[in-house]
C-alpha positions as CSV (number, residue, x, y, z in Angstrom):
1,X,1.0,73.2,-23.8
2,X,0.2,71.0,-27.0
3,X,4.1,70.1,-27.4
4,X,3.9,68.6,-23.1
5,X,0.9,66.8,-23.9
6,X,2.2,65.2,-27.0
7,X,5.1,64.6,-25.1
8,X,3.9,63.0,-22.3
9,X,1.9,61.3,-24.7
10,X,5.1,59.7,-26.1
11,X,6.6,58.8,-22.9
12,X,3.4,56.8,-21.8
13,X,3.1,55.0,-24.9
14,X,7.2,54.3,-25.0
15,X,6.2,53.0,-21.4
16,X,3.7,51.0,-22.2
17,X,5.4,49.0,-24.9
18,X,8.5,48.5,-22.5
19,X,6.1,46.9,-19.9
20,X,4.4,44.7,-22.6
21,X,8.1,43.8,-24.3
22,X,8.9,42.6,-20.3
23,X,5.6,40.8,-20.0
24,X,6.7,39.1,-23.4
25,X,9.5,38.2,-22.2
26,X,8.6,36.9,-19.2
27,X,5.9,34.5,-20.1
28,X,8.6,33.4,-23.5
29,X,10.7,32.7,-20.6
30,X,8.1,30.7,-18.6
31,X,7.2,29.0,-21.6
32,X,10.8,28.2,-22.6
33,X,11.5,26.4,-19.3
34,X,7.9,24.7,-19.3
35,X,9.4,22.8,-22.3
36,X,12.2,22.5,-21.1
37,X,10.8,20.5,-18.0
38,X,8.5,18.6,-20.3
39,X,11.8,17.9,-22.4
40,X,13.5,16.4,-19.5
41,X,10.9,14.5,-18.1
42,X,10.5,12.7,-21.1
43,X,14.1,12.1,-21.4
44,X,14.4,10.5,-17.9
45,X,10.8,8.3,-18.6
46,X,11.8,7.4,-22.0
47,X,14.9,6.3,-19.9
48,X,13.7,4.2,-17.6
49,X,11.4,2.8,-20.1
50,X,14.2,1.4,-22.2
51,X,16.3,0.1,-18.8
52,X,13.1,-1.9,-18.4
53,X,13.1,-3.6,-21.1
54,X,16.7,-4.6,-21.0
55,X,15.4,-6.0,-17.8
56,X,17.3,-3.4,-15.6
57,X,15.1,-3.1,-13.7
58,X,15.9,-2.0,-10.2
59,X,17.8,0.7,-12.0
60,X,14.5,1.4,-13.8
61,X,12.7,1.7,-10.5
62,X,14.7,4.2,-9.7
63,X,14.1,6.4,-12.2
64,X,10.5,5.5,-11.5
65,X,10.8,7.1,-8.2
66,X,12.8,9.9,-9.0
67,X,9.8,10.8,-11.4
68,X,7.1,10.0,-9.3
69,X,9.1,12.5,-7.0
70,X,9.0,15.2,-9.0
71,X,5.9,15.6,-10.5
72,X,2.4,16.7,-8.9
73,X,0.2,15.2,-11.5
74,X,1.1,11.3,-12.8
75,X,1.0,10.6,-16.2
76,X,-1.3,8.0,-17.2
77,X,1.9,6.3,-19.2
78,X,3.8,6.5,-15.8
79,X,1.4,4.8,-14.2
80,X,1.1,2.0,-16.6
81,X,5.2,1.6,-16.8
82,X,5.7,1.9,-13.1
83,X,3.2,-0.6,-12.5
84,X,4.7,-3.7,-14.9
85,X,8.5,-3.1,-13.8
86,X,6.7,-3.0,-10.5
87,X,5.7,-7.1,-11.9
88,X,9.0,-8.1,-12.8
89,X,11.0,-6.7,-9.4
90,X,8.4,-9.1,-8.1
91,X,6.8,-6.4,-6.3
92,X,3.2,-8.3,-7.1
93,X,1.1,-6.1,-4.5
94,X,2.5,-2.9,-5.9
95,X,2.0,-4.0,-9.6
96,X,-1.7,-5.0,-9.0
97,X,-2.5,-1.8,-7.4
98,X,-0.8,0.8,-10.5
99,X,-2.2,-1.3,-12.8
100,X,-5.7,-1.4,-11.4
101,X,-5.0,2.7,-11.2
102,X,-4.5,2.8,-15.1
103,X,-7.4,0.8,-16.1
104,X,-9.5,2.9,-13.8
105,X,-8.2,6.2,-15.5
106,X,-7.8,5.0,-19.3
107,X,-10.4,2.4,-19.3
108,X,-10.1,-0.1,-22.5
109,X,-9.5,3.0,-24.6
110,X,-5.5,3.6,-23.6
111,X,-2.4,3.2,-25.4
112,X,-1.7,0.2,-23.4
113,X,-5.2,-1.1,-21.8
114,X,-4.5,-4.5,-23.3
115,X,-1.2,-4.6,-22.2
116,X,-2.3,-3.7,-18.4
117,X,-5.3,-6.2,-17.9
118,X,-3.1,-9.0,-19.2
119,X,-0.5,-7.9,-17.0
120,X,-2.6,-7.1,-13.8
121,X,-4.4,-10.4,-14.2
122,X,-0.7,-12.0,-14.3
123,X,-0.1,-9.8,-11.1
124,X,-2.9,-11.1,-9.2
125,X,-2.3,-14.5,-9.9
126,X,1.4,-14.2,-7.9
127,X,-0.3,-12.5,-5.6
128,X,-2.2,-14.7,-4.2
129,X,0.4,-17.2,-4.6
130,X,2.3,-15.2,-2.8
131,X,-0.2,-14.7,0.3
132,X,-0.6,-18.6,0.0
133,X,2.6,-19.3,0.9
134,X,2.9,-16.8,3.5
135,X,-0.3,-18.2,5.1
136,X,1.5,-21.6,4.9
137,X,4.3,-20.1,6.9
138,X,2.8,-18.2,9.3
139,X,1.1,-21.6,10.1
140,X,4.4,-23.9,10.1
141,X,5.1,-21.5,13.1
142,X,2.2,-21.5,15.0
143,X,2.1,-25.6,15.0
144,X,5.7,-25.5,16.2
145,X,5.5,-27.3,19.9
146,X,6.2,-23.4,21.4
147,X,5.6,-23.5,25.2
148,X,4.3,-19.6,26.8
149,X,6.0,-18.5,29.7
150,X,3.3,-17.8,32.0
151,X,5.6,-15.6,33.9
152,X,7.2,-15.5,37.6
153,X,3.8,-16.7,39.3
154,X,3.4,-19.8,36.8
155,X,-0.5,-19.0,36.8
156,X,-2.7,-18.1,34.0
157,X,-6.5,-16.6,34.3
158,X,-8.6,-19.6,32.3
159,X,-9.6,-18.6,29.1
160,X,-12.1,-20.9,28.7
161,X,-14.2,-19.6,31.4
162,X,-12.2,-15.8,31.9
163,X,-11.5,-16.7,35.6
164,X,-15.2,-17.0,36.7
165,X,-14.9,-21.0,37.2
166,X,-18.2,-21.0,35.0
167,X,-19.6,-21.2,31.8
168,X,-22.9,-19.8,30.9
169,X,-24.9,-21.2,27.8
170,X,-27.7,-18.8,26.6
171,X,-30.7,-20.6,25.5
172,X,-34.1,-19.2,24.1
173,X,-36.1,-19.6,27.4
174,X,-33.0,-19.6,30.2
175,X,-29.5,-20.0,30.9
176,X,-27.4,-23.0,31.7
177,X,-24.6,-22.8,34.1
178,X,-21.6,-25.3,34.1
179,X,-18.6,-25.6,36.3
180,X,-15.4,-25.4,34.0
181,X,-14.1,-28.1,32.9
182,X,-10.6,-27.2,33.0
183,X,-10.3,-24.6,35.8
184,X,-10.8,-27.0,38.9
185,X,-12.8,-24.7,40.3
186,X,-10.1,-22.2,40.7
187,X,-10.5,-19.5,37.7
188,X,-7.0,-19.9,36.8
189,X,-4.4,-22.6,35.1
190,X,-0.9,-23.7,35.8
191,X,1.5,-22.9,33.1
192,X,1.7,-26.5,31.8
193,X,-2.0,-27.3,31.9
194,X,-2.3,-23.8,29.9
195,X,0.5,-24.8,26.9
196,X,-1.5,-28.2,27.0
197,X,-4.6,-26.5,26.9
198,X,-3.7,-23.7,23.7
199,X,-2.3,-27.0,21.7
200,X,-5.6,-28.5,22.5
201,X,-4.0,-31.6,24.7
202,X,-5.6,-30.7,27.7
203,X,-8.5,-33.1,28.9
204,X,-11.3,-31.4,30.6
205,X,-12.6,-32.9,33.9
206,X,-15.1,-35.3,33.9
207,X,-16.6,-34.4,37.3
208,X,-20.4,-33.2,36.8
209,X,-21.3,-29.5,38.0
């Protein structure tokens, strides 16, 4: 009886250290392709760090990408890089806001907090300049002499007094009520006196209400 418990005794612990020598094993593994992922990310950053500053940098952006793809958490030092290539593909809108992202994250304390507020301030500065200009453009087209179609019945509700052939003036005791000016009495606009009226060429009546 003494010689089956001993044993059995051997056979457990023989067990035992086979399952721990698989458990080792298995987190050396899991360790060994942890660095190796860390080992490869670093490559491909280091990478795309080194195309950006041979001023490759669309091919730098997409490494970038492929990082950002790949990876759950960012890196404060992604973050930063991504953001300044973003500055010099002239991608000022996408620059400002990675940059702002390090700064909130590292503060004045990271590797490259200098580096990022002179760049983000550089960012916002083209940014606007940017926005300027599109403002400027976006008005160059609205001052074009564009005449609306008013569509097949040539008529268009007034927008001056939304078809109601009056306008009502609120005052502190009571309201005052005046016929349109531009209507004619008739709540609506013919297509031309309507183009006239949205370039602000069209001359309201004179006729009292």
């Amino acid at each position: 009886m003494k010689t089956f418990i001993s044993i059995l005794f051997v056979l457990i612990f023989q067990l035992t250290v086979v399952a721990q020598t698989q458990e080792q094993r298995i987190r050396e593994f899991e360790l060994q392709r942890e660095a190796s992922e860390r080992q490869a990310y670093k490559a491909l950053l280091d990478s795309a760090i080194l195309l950006s500053q041979q001023g490759e940098y669309l091919l730098a952006d997409s490494k970038f990408r492929q990082l950002l793809r790949t990876t759950k958490s960012v890196p404060s030092d992604l973050v930063y890089h991504f953001g300044e290539n973003s500055f010099y593909l002239g991608n000022f809108k996408q620059s400002v806001d990675w940059l702002n992202k390090y700064i909130q994250l590292k503060g004045t304390t990271g590797q490259y907090s200098a580096q990022a507020v002179e760049r983000l301030k550089s960012a916002e500065e083209e940014l606007m300049k940017e926005r300027l200009v599109e403002s400027k453009q976006a008005g160059q087209v609205l001052s074009q002499d564009y005449d609306i179609d008013c569509g097949p019945t040539g008529k268009v509700t007034c927008p001056v007094c939304k078809g109601s052939t009056v306008i009502i003036k609120k005052g502190y005791v009571s309201d005052t009520y005046k016929t349109c000016p531009y209507c004619h009495k008739l709540g609506y606009l013919g297509c031309e006196d309507y183009n006239l009226l949205l370039k602000g060429q069209l001359q309201p009546s004179t006729t009292k209400p």
